[in-house]
N, C-alpha and C positions, 0 to 999 in steps of 0.2 A: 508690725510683724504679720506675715501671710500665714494664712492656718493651711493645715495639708490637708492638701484634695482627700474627699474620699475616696476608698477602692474602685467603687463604680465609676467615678470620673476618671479616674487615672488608667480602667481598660475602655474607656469612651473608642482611640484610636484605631484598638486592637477590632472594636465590635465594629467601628465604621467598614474598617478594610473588609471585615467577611461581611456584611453587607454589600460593599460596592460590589466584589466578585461575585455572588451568587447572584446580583441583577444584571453582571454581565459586563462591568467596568473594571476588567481585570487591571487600567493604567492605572486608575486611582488606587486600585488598591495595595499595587507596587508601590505608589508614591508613598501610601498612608505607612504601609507595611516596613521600608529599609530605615525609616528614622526608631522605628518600636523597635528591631531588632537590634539596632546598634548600641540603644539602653536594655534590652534585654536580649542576650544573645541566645541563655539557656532556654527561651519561651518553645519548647519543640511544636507546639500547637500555630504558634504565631508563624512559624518555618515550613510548615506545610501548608497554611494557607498562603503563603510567598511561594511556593514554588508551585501549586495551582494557577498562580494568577499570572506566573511566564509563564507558565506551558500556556496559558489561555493566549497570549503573546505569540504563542510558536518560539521564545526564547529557551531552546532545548537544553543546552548546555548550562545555561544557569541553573533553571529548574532543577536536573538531573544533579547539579552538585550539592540544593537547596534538600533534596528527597535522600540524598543519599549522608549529607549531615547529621542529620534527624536518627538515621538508621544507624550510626554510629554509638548515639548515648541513648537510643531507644528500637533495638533491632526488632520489636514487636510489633510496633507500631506501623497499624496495619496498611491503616492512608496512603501512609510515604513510602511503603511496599508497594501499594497499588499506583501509586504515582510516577513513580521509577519505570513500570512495566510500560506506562500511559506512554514516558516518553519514547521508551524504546517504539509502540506503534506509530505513532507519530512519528517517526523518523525513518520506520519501514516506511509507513505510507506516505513520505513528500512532501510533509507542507501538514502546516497546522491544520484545527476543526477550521477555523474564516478563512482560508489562504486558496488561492487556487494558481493555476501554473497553465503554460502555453507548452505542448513538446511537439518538435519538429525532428523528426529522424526519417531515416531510409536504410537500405538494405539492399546488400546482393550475396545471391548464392552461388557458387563453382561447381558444377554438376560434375560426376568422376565419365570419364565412356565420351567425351566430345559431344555431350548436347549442351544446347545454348542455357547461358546464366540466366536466373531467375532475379528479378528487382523488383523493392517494393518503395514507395514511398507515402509517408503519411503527417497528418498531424492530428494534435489532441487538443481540446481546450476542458479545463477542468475550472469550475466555477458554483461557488456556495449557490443555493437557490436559496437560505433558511439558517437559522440557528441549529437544525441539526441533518441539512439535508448537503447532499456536492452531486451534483450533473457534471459527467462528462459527456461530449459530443467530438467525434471524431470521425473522419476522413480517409480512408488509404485506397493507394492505385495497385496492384500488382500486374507483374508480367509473367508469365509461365510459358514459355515453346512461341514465344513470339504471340500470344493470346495474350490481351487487358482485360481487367477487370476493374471497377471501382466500386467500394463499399463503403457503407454511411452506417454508421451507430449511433447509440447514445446508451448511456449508461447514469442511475440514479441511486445513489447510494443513501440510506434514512438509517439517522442512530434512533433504533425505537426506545433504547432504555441506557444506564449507566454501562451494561454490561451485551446488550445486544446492537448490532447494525443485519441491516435489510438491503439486498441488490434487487434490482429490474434493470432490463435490458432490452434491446433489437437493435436488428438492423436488415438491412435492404441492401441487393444489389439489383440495380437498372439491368434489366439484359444479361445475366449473368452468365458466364462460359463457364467454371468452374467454381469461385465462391459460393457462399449460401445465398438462393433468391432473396430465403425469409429467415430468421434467427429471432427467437427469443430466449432470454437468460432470463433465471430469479437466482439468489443466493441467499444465507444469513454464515455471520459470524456469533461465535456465542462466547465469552469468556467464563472458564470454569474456574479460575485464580486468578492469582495474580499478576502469575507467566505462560501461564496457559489458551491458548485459544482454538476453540470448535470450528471447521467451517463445514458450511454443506451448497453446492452448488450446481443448477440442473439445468440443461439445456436442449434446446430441440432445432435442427437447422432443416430445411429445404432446399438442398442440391436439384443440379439440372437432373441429377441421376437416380437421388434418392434421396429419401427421409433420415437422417440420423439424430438418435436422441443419445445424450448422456447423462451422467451423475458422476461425480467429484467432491469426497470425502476428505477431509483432511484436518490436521494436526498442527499449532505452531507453537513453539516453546520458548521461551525468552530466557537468557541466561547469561550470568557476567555484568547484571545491572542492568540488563535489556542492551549490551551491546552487541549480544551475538544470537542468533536466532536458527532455529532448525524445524525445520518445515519438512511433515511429510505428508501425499496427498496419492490416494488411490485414485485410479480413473475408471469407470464402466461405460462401454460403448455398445448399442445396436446400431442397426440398418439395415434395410427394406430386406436385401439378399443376401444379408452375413446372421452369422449368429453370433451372440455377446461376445466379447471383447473385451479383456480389461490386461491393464497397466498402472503403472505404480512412476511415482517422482521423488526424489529426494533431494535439498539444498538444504544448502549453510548461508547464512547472512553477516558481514562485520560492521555495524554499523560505529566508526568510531569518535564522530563529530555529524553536528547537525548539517545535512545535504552531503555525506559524505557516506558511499555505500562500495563495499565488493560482497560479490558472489559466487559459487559456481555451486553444479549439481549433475544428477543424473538422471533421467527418463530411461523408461521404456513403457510400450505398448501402442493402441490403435493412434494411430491421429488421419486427418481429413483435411487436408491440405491443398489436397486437387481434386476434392468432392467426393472423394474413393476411400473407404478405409482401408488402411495399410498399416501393418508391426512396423515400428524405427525402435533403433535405440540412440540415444543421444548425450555426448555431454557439453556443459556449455560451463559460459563463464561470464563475468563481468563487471563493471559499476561505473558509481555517479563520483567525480568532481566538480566542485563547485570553483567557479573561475573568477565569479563580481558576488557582489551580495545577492544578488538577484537572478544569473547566470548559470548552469552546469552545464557540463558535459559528459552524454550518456553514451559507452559502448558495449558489446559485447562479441562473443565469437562461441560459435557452436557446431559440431559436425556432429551429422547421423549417417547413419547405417539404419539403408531402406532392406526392407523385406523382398517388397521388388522394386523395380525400377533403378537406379543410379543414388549413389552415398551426395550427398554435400555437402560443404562447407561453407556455412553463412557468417559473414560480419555485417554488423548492423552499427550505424551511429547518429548521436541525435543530439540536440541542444532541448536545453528547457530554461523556459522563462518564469522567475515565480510571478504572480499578483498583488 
């Protein structure tokens, strides 16, 4: 006759799995974790450290049904409240914390008054440097009045804490006609809950014309389990020969499956588009289908009303590849 395990041996499996994930072996601890659950289904502890270790996957959808079980026979719990919200960002942002993505799109505008269409074409490459950093480096051509331009960035995004990320930025245009010569960006995100998030982001470009600096404040809210999101963000703008400036953005987000996004929203105020600042007001619209596992397709469509110069109407479309 076998004698029964004691206590300690019998949460042996439950203590490996949160071991493996917190070193960072979110598979093992999915493997370790579905055989505990299906003898204990009530473990709400053992269910949020399962749905931590999809999300660590990028498997959103599981996750999100794993956090939101939990929230059912234990709506207090605070974890799988904060995990829920995690997957909503994660599914705003594209692609898990290790995942990165290829996007290839382009763009043309229809000037109102018979001047010539505006075209851009570009790509992005987004790839981890780290367990808590993502580089982007990106590319775009535009065309304005029969004038090219080509501009190079890169962008470097650092999660400094559970609840805060860090942006840096530039870019260069060779020869520039109307883009920025010089640009640098800093940002940070800051989360104040669970569905809440801070952002603050500053920038300073070098036009052929002039110096413009800005600041963008803004607000995101997560709602519906993090599948629907409301974003709103002020804008402040100087330059050499203007005086301040500001505008204001609002958008709605539905995210209703992983890689699966609509949007639209509305602008208004300064923007710097042809090196000049100028009032628009704008509304736009759009989102992501995903076509293969690994595949979407990204569009959108937006007209503004210029202060001066000529209204337009921009569609823009693109493909992205995940990593």
């Amino acid at each position: 006759m076998t004698a029964a395990l004691p206590a300690v041996a019998q949460g042996s499996t439950y203590d490996r799995a949160v071991a493996a994930r917190l070193s960072g072996d979110a598979a093992l601890s999915v493997d370790l974790l579905e055989p505990w659950l299906e003898e204990h289904p009530e473990d709400v502890d053992a269910r949020v450290q399962y749905g931590y270790a999809l999300l660590a996957l990028g498997r959103f959808d599981e996750a999100e049904s794993a956090f939101s079980r939990v929230l059912v026979t234990a709506p207090e719990y605070e974890d799988a409240t904060k995990g829920r919200s995690l997957v909503a960002e994660r599914r705003a942002r594209g692609s898990a914390t290790r995942s990165g993505f290829i996007l290839l799109e382009g763009a043309m505008s229809e000037l109102e008054g018979g001047q010539s269409d505006w075209k851009e074409a570009g790509a992005v490459l987004a790839v981890p440097t780290g367990e808590r950093d993502m580089l982007d480096i990106r590319a775009h051509w535009y065309e304005r009045f029969s004038v090219e331009d080509v501009e190079l960035g890169a962008l470097l995004t650092h999660r400094a804490g559970e609840n805060v990320w860090l942006r840096v930025g530039g870019s260069i245009t060779p020869s520039a006609d109307f883009r920025p010569e010089i640009g640098l960006t800093a940002g940070i995100d800051t989360r104040l809950g669970p569905s809440t998030v801070l952002s603050l982001d500053g920038a300073w470009q070098r036009f052929p014309a002039q110096d413009v600096w800005s600041l963008r404040p803004g607000i995101t809210q997560y709602l519906g389990g993090g599948r629907f999101a409301i974003s709103a963000t002020a804008n402040a703008v100087a330059a050499d020969s203007d005086d301040l400036l500001f505008g204001a953005s609002l958008w709605a987000d539905y995210l209703p499956r992983e890689r699966e996004r609509l949007f639209f929203g509305i602008a208004s105020g300064p923007e710097t588009d042809l090196g000049e600042v100028r009032d628009t007001t704008s509304l736009f619209g759009g989102g992501e289908i995903p076509v293969t596992q690994d595949i979407s397709l990204i569009g959108s469509l937006a007209h503004e009303w210029r202060e001066t110069g000529s209204d337009r109407t921009e569609g823009r479309m693109g493909i992205k590849f995940s990593l």
